[in-house]
Structure formats: structure tokens, C-alpha cells
N, C-alpha and C positions, 0 to 999 in steps of 0.2 A: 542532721539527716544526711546519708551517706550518698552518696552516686547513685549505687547500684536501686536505693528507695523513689528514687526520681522517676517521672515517666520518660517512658524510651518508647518511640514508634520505629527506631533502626529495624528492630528484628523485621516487623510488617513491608518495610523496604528491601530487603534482604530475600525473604519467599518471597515476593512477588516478582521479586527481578529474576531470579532463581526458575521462577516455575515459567513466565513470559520468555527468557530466552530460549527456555528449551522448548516450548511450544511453536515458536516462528523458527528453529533452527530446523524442526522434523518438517514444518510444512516447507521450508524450502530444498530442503534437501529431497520431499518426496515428488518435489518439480523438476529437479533436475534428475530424479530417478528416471523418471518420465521421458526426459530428452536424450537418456544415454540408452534409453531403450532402443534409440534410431539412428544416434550422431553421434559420438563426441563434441561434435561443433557445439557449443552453444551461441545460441543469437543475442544481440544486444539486450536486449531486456533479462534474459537471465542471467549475463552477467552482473547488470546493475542490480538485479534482485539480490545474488550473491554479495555482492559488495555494501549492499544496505543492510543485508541482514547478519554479515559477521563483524560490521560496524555497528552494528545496534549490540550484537552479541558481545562484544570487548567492552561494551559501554555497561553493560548490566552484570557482566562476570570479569573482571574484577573489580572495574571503577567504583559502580555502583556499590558492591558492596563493602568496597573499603571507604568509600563516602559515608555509608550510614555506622560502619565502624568508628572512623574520625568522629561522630558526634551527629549525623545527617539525623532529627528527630527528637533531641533532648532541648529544654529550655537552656533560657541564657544562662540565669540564675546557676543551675546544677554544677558542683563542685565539680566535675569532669573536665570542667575546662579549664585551658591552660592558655597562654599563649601560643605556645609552639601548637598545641591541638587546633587552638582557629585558624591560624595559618596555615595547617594541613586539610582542614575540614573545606576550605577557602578555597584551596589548588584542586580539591578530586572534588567538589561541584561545579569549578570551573570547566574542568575535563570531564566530565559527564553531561553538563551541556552542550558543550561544544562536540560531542560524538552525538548525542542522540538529534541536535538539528540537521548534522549532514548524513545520521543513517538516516530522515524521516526523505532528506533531499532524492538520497538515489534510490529511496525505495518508489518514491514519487515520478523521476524519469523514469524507473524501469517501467510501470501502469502506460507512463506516455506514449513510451518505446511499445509497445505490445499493442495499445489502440490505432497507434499511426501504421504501426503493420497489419490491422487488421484489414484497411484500406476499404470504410465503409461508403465515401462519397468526397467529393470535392469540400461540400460544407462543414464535414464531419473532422476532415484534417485539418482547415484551418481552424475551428474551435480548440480542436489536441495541441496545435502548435501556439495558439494563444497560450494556453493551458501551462503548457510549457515553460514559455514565457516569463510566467509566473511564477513558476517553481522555482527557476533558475533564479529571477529576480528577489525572491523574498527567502528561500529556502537554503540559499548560498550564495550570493554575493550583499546580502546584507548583513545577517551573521558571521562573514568573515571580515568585514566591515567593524560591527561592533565587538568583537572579539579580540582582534589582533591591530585595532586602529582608534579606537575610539580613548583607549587611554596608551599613553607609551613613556618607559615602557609597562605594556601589558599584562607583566609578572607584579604588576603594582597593586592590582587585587587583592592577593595573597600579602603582601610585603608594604607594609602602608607606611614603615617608616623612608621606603624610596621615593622621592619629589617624584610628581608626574603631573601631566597635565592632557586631561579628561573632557571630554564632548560632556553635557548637562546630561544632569538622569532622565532628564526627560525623552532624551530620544531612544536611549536604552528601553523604555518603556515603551513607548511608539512600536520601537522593532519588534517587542516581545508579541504584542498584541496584532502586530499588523502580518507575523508570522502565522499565527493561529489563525489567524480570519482567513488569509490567503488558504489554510490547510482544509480549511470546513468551506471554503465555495470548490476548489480543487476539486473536491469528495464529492460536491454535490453536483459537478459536470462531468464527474466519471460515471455517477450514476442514472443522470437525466440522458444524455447525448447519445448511448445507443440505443436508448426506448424510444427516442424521438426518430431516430435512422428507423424504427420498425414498423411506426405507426400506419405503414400504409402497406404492410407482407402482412401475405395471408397464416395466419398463425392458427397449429390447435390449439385449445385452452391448454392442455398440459404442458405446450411447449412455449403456449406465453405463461403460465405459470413459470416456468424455470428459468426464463430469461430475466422476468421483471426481480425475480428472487434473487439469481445470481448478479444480478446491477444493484441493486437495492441494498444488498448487503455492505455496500458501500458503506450507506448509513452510519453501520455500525462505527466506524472509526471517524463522523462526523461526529456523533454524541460522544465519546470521548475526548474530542478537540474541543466540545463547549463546555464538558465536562472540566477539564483543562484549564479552559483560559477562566471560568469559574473561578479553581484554586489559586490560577496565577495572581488575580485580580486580590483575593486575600492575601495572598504571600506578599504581595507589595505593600500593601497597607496593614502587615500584620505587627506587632509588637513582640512578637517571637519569631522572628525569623526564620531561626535554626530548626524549630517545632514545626512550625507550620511545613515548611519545605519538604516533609517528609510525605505530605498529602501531595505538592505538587509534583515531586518524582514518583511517584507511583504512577501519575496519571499521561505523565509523559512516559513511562515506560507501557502502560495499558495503548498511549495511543499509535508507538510504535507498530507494537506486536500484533495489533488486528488490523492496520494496515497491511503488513507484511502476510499474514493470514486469509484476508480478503483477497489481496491481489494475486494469489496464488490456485485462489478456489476454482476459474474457469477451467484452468489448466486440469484439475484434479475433478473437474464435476463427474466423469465418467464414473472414476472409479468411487464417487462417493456417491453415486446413483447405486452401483451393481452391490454396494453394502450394505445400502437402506433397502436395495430387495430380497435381501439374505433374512430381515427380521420382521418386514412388513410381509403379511396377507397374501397372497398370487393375486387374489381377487382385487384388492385395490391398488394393483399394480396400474393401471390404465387412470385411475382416477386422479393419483398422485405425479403421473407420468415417469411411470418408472419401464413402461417396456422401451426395449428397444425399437426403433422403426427402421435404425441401419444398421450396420454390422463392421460399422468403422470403430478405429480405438483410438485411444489418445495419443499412439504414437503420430497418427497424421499430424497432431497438431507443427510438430517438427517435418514433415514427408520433405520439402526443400529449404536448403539455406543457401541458395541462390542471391545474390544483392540483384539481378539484373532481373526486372521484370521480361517472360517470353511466355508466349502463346501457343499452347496446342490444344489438339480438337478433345472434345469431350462429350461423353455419352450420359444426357440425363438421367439419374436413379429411378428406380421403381419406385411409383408409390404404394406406399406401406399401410394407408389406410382408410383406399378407395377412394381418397376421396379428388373433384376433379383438380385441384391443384395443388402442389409440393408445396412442402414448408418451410421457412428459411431453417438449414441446417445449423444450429448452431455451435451441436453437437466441434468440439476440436476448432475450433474458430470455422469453422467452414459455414461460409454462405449461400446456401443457392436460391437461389430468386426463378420461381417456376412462370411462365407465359400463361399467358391465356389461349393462345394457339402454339401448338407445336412447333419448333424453329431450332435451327443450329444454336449448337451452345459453346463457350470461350471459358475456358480454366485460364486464369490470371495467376501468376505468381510475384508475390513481391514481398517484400520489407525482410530485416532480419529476423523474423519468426519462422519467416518460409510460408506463412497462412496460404491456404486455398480460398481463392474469392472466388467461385464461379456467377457472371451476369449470362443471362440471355440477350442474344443478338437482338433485339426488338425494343418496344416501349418499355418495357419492363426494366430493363439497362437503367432507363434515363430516372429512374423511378425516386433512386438517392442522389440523383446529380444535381 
């Protein structure tokens, strides 16, 4: 039986790395289309957006696919292997790992970087900077830990006739698992924490439809991480290695890319509201909440890239749909929190987003504090 008659899951690694990079490279470039529409400047989060997602992209074009080239997907058994091929197959999964944990890192700060700018409340930042915390702790200083310290030297992977001396498999597994966990609660306080900041703004149903949807999509890249750690869990206890791995890179590169995807969508909800009103109904435009109720664009969401938070006076919006109180904007990150009596009102600017917070001078202020 020849090679070529053996099963291969390479090619299945290969499209999907293929088609995953090019889909997180257009959403984030269609973010930063967004930002030059108003700045040059970019703020912290889009640069770590950029940096996660053309780390994630070098990981998938060419690593990846010269990894399922080497052999990433074929049984042990299969004549294809050689010596020198495991030893190469060994070096670009190594290096595929090791890019795709610290693109999942900075695509993980930039989410951080973007919530801490949106400057919801007192309680709302310390949970992001916990958050944070985590990220940093599990998503990059322990994988560079187990990476470049746990055996040395570290090219001993690849090269098994070099003496080294290695930490237990067991904590290599620890890490594996204790990274994915960190990734799926991450997810599930990016998506809980600003529905919780909202519970008590007065919301229409169409536009707490869009909020709970655009948080919620979070999700997505949570089921992917359990989906994940699933495979991981086989891949450790598999009897094929080499075969098996090919289910678990695919799902690390799936849970890259709808991270990168997700954390990009608030930025883009505008323009991917005014497209779904191109093919949906006029009539169930109101239903879906697809009309507009402002006449702001997504460039605001850039309007300052100020670091210094400063105060000036500001004129509450009309409202747009009779009714007696405003509704948190969420439209561009902008928040406006309406009173229940008429009062002066305070435009806040801060974080490297440049967001627009506006609070009302009153109770209403204290309302996320």
C-alpha cells in the first residue's frame, strides 16, 4: 500500500486554514477601513487587533500549511514517514502552536483594550482588568513558559537525539487545558458584563435586541474553545497522534478566526445593519431594528484619540421615537443615559478608542457606578 492510498486529513487543514485566514484578514482590515475613514491614528486596540490577526494569518499561510504538508493528518504506520519528515513535522507544529497561542493573546487584549475604553462604570473596569489579568496570565506568560522553558534546550522537541531535561507531561497538559478554560470564561465575561451594565437603561426591544445579539455572539468563539479542548482531550490520549492533530488544528484555527470576527462586529454593526436593509422588507425594518433613530456613522466611533480625558458641554439628541426617554446609544460605542427630568449633560472622552460616553449630571450618572 503506497502513501498516496493512506488516509490524509492535510488537504481538510489546508482549506480551512486557507479560507479562516482570509476571512479574519477582510474583517479586520474592514475595521481599520473604518478608522481611516477619520484618523490615521489608530488606538490601542486596533493595533493589537492588527497584530493578533497577522499573527494568526502567518500561522495559517504558511506554517500551517507546511505543517499538514510535513505529514499534519496521516497515520503513524503510512510509508510517508521518514525520519527527517518527523523531525520536520515536529518543528512547524511546534511553530504553529506557538503563533496561534499568542495570536488568540493579542486578539484577547485588543476585546480588553476596546471594553476598558468604553468606560461603562467603576465595577465594569475592574471586572476588564481582572479579565485582563487572565489573559496575560494564561494566554502569555504561561505558554511562553512551557514553550521556551519547560524543556532546554527547547529545539529538543524536534531533535530527540539532543539530552535535555524537561518539566513532567503533566504540566504541559495542565497548561494546555488550563488555557482553553481561561479562553471560554474570557468569552463568557465579554459577553455577560455589558448586558449586566444595561439592565437597568431604558431600552427599545429592537435595540435591546441588537445589543444582547451583538454580546452574545461572543458565544460563538466559546463553543469553539469547548469544541477545542474536546479534540485536545482526544489528541492526548490518541494512539495516532499525527492523525488525530489534524482535527485539533482545525479547531484552533476555527477558534481563532471567530474571535477575530466577533470582536470586530461592533465596530462594523452599522454598516452590516444598512446591508441587511438593502434585502430585508421596508416593512420589517422597525421590527428587526433596522431603522435608523440617529444619523451618526461609524466614523464616531474614532471622533477622539485624545488619552486625556476633558469635558465639554453637550446637547441631548432628539428623540426619535416619541417616546418619554432616550435610549442607550449604542450605536459607535456611544452611550447616552437619558434622565427622567431634563438636566445639563457631560460628553466624557477617554480611552485609546477615543469612545463617547455621555452621563447625565443627575441620578442617572450614578446609575453604573
Amino acid at each position: 500500500m503506497t502513501s498516496e492510498q493512506w488516509p490524509n486529513k492535510g488537504g481538510e487543514v489546508i482549506r480551512v486554514a486557507i479560507a479562516m485566514a482570509i476571512l479574519s484578514a477582510l474583517s479586520t482590515i474592514w475595521r481599520l477601513a473604518l478608522r481611516f475613514r477619520v484618523s490615521p491614528w489608530m488606538g490601542l486596540s486596533d493595533w493589537l487587533m492588527l497584530a493578533g490577526t497577522t499573527t494568526s494569518f502567518v500561522c495559517n499561510i504558511p506554517f500551517i500549511i507546511r505543517a499538514a504538508n510535513a505529514g499534519a493528518g496521516r497515520f503513524m504506520a503510512d510509508p510517508f514517514w521518514t525520519a527527517d519528515r518527523t523531525s520536520t513535522f515536529i518543528q512547524f507544529e511546534f511553530i504553529t502552536i506557538c503563533l496561534q497561542m499568542y495570536a488568540m493573546f493579542l486578539v484577547k487584549l485588543s476585546i480588553c483594550s476596546y471594553l476598558l475604553a468604553l468606560d461603562f462604570s467603576r465595577k465594569f473596569r475592574v471586572i476588564i482588568w481582572f479579565i485582563t489579568s487572565i489573559v496575560v496570565t494564561f494566554n502569555l506568560i504561561m505558554p511562553l513558559l512551557m514553550h521556551f522553558a519547560s524543556c532546554r534546550p527547547f529545539y529538543f522537541r524536534w531533535n530527540p537525539e539532543i539530552e535535555a531535561e524537561c518539566w513532567p507531561m503533566m504540566v504541559g497538559k495542565v497548561t494546555e487545558y488550563a488555557q482553553i478554560v481561561s479562553n471560554i470564561c474570557t468569552d463568557l465575561v465579554y459577553a455577560s458584563a455589558p448586558l449586566v451594565c444595561f439592565r437597568r437603561a431604558d431600552l427599545t426591544n429592537q435595540m435591546r435586541f441588537k445589543v444582547r445579539l451583538m454580546f452574545l455572539l461572543a458565544l460563538a468563539g466559546t463553543a469553539a474553545s469547548v469544541v477545542k479542548m474536546v479534540k485536545l482531550h482526544q489528541w492526548l490520549h490518541s494512539n495516532e497522534p499525527f492523525y488525530d492533530i489534524a482535527d485539533l488544528a482545525i479547531w484552533g484555527i476555527n477558534e481563532i478566526a471567530i474571535c477575530i470576527i466577533v470582536a470586530n462586529l461592533p465596530i462594523q454593526r452599522k454598516s452590516i445593519c444598512s446591508a441587511v436593509a438593502l434585502v430585508v422588507p421596508e416593512h420589517l425594518h422597525s421590527r428587526f431594528g433596522l431603522e435608523s433613530g440617529d444619523e451618526h456613522s461609524e466614523d464616531e466611533i474614532y471622533q477622539s484619540t485624545r488619552e486625556n480625558t476633558r469635558q465639554t458641554p453637550y446637547t441631548a439628541p432628539e428623540m426619535d421615537d416619541g417616546s418619554e426617554m432616550a435610549i442607550i446609544q449604542l450605536e459607535n460605542g456611544r452611550i447616552v443615559m437619558a434622565p427622567t427630568t431634563p438636566g445639563p449633560a457631560v460628553v466624557r472622552e477617554s480611552g485609546s478608542q477615543g469612545t463617547l460616553t455621555t452621563f447625565w449630571n443627575n441620578d442617572s450618572k450614578d446609575s453604573f457606578t
